[in-house]
C-alpha positions as CSV (number, residue, x, y, z in Angstrom):
1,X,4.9,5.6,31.6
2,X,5.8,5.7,27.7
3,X,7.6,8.1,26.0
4,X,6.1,8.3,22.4
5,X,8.5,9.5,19.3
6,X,6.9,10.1,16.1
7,X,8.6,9.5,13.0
8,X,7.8,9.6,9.5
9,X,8.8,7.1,6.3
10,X,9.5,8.3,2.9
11,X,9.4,5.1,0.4
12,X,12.3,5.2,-1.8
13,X,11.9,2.1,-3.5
14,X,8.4,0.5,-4.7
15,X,7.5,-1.2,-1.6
16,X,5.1,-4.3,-1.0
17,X,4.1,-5.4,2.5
18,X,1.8,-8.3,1.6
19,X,-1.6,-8.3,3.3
20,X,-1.6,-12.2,3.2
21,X,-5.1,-12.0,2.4
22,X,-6.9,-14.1,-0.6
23,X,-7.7,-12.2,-3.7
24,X,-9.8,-12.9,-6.5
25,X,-9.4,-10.6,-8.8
26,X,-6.8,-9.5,-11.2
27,X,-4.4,-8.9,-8.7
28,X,-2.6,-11.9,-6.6
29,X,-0.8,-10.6,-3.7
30,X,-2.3,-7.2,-2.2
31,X,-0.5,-4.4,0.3
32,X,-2.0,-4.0,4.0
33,X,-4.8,-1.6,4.4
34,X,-7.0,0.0,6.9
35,X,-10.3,-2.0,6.5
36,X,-12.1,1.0,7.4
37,X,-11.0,3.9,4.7
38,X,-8.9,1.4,2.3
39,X,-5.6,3.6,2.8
40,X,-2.3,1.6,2.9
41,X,-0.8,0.7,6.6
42,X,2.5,-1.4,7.7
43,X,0.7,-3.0,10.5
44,X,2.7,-2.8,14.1
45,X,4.0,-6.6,13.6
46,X,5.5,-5.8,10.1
47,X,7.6,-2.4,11.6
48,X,8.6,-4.7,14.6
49,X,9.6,-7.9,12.6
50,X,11.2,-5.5,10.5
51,X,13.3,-3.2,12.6
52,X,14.4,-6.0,14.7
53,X,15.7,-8.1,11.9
54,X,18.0,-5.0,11.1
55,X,18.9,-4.4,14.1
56,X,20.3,-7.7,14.5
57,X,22.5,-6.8,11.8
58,X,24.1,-4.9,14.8
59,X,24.7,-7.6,17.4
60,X,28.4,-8.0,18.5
61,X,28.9,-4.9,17.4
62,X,30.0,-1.7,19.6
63,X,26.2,-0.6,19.3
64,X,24.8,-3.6,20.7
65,X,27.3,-5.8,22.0
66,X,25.1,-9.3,22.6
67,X,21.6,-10.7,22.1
68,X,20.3,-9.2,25.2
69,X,20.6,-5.6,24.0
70,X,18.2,-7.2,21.1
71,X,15.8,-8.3,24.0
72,X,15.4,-5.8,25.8
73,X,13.9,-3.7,23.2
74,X,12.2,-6.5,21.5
75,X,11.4,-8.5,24.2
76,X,11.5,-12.5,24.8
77,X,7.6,-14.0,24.9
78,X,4.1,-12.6,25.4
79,X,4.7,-12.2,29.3
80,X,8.4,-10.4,28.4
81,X,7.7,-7.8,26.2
82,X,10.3,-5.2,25.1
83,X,11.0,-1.4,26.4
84,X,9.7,0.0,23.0
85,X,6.0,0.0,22.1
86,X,5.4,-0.1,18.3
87,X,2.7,1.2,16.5
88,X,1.0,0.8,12.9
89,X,2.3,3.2,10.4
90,X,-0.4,4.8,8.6
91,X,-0.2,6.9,5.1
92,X,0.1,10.2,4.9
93,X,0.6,11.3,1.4
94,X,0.9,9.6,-2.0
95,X,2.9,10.8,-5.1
96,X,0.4,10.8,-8.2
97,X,1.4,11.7,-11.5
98,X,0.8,15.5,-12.9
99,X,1.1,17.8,-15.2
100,X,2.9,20.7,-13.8
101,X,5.1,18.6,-12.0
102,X,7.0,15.3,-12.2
103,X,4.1,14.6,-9.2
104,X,2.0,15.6,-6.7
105,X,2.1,14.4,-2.5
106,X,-1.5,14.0,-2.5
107,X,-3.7,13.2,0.4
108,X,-6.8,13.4,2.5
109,X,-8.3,16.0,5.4
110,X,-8.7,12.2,7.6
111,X,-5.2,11.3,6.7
112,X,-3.9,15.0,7.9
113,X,-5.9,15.7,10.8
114,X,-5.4,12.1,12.0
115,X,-1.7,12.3,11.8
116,X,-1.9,16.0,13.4
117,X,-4.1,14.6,16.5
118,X,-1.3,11.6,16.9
119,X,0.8,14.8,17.4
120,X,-0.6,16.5,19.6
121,X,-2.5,13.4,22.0
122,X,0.8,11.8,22.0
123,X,3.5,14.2,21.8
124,X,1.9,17.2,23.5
125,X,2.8,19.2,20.7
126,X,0.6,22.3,20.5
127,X,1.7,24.5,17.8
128,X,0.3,21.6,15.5
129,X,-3.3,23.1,16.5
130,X,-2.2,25.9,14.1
131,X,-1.9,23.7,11.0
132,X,-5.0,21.6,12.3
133,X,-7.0,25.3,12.1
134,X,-5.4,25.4,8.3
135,X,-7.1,22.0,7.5
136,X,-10.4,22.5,9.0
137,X,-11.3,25.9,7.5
138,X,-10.2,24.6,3.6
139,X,-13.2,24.0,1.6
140,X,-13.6,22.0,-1.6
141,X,-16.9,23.9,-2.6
142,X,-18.0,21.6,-4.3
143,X,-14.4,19.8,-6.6
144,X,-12.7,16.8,-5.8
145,X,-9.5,18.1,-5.0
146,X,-7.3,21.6,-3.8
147,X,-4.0,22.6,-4.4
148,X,-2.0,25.9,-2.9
149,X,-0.4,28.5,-5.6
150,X,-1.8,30.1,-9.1
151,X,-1.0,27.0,-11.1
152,X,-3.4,26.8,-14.1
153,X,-4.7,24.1,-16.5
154,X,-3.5,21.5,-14.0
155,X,-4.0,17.8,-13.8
156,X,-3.7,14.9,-11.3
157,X,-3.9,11.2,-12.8
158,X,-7.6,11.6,-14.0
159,X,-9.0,14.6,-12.2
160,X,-8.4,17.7,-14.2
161,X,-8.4,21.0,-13.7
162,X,-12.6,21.7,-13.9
163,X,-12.6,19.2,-10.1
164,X,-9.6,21.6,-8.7
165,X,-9.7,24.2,-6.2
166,X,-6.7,26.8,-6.3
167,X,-6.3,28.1,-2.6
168,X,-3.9,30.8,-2.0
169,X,-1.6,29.9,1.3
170,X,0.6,32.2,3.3
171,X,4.1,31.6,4.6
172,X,3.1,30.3,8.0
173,X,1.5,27.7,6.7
174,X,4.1,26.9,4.6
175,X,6.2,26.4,7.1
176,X,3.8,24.2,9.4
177,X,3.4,21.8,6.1
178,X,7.4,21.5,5.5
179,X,8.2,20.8,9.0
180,X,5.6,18.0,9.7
181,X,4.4,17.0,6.1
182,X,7.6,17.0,5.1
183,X,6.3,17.5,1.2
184,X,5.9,20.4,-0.6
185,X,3.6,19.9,-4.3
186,X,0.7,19.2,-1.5
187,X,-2.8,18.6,-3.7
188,X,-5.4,17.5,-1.2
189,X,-8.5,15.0,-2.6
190,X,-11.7,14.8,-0.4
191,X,-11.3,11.6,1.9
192,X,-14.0,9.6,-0.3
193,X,-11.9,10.3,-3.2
194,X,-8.4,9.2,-1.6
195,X,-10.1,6.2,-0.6
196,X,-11.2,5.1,-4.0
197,X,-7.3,6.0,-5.0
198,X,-5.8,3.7,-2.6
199,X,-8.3,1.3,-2.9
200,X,-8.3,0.8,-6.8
201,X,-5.5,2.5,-8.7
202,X,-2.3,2.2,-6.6
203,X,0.7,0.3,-9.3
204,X,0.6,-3.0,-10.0
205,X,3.8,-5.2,-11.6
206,X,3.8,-8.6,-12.7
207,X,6.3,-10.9,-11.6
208,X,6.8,-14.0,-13.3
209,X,8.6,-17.1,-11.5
210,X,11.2,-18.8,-13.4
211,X,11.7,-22.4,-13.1
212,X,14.5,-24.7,-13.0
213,X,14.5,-25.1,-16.7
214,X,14.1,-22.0,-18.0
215,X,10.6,-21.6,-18.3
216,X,7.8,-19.4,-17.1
217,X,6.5,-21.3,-14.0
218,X,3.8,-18.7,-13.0
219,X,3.3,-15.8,-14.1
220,X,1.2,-13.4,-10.8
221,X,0.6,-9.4,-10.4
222,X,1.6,-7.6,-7.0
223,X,0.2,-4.3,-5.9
224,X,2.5,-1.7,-4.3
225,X,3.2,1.5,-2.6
226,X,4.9,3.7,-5.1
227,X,8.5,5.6,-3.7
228,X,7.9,8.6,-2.2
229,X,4.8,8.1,-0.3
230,X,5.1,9.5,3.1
231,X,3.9,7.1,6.4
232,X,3.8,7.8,10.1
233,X,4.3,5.7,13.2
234,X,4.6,6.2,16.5
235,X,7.3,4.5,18.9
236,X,6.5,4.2,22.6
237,X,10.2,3.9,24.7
238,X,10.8,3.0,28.4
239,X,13.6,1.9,30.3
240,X,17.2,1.8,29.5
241,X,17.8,4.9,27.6
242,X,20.7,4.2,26.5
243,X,19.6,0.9,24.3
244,X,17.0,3.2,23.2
245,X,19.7,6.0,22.0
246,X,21.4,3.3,20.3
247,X,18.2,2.0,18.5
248,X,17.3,5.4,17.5
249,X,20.5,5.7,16.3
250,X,20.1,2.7,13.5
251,X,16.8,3.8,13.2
252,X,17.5,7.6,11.6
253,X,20.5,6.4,9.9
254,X,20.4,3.5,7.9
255,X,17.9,2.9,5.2
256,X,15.3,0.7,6.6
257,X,14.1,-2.4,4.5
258,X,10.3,-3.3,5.3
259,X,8.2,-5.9,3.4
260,X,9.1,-8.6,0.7
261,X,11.3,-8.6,-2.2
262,X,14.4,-7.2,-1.0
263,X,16.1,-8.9,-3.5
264,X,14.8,-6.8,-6.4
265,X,15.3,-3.3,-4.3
266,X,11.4,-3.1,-3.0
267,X,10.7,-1.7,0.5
268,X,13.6,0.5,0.7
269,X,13.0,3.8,3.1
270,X,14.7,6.2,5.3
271,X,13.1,7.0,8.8
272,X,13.3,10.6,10.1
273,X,11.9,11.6,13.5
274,X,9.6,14.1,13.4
275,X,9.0,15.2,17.1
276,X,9.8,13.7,20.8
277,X,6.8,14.0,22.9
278,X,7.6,13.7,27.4
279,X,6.6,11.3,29.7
């Protein structure tokens, strides 16, 4: 039977992991996304070929002295799979631009409640249900989007003040947010709203591709998930515990680099585990 960890990743860096898919529009190469409610993923093969390309970094060191440390958390084939169990990582909040602040972590009642029930179906975690309560019982009566404190005259990219509800929040709650959210500045859109966010007005940058000669070879636009967004993923462990330690170890401690164009400082994060569920 698994163990399941969850963890969360703050972006540090711009961060593109390419969907693959064709596009026809004004933008060429396009992040992964939840077909379903358009908000950015890292599908469970990107965080696996990921983390196991960094963790071979590692091999013949004292933390994993030969390939078959690798292995046995990887696995071999289809019919050898590894002792961790790797899951998509799905967004949790999004940094937009405001005017009382540098930003706001914005999100979604469907991204909250769906990372709180990963918590508390896979962890057993129950004080969770406390902070899921909190979520529920908000109301939008009628705006776009909510915010917690007496700010006034506030804006978030194009929603202004008029679409915001101010909702006054207690200490409790507080708390709950900081020690799974992770972000304070919280502003919370209605899901249809975050979507339409993540769907159509996430940053785009052109690259251009130089040629031997000199010369502008091809000039093409990639979308990407700004630093500072928050993800969460869930790792399931069995087995040799003491592989797993090890991998954990790397996992919490390095900065992590997931997606394309490491060379120009994209997909940089740090990993933190949030809580350890038992078996």
């Amino acid at each position: 039977m698994f163990k399941h960890k969850l963890y969360l990743i703050e972006t540090l860096t711009n961060t593109n992991v390419g969907s693959g898919d064709a596009n026809f529009g004004m933008v060429d190469n396009l992040i992964q996304k939840d077909p379903v409610t358009f908000l950015p993923v890292f599908h469970s093969s990107s965080i696996k070929g990921a983390l196991k390309e960094h963790m071979e970094q590692y091999i013949s060191s004292e933390l994993f002295k030969d390939k078959d440390d690798i292995k046995k958390i990887f696995g071999e084939k289809e019919d050898k799979p590894g002792k961790v169990k790797f899951y998509e990582a799905r967004l949790l909040t999004l940094p937009l631009r405001s005017t009382k602040k540098v930003y706001h972590n914005c999100t979604a009642p469907l991204a909250i409640l769906d990372y709180l029930d990963a918590l508390e179906t896979f962890c057993g975690n129950e004080e969770v249900r406390e902070l899921k309560n909190f979520i529920q019982g908000l109301s939008f009566k009628g705006k776009i989007f909510l915010t917690f404190g007496n700010e006034t005259d506030l804006e978030i990219e194009d929603y202004g003040d008029k679409e915001r509800v101010p909702v006054p929040i207690g200490d409790r709650e507080k708390e709950l947010i900081m020690k799974y959210i992770g972000a304070g500045n919280l502003a919370i859109f209605k899901d249809e709203i975050f979507s339409e966010i993540c769907e159509q007005s996430l940053p785009v940058i052109a690259r251009n591709q130089i040629g031997d000669d000199g010369t502008s070879k091809n000039l093409f636009y990639e979308e990407v998930l700004p630093r500072r967004s928050r993800l969460w993923f869930m790792l399931g462990t069995d087995g040799n515990e003491a592989i797993n330690h090890k991998f954990e170890k790397i996992l919490t401690s390095d900065l992590i680099q997931f997606g394309a164009n490491a060379s120009i400082g994209h997909g940089v994060t740090k990993i933190r585990l949030v809580v350890e569920g038992k078996k």
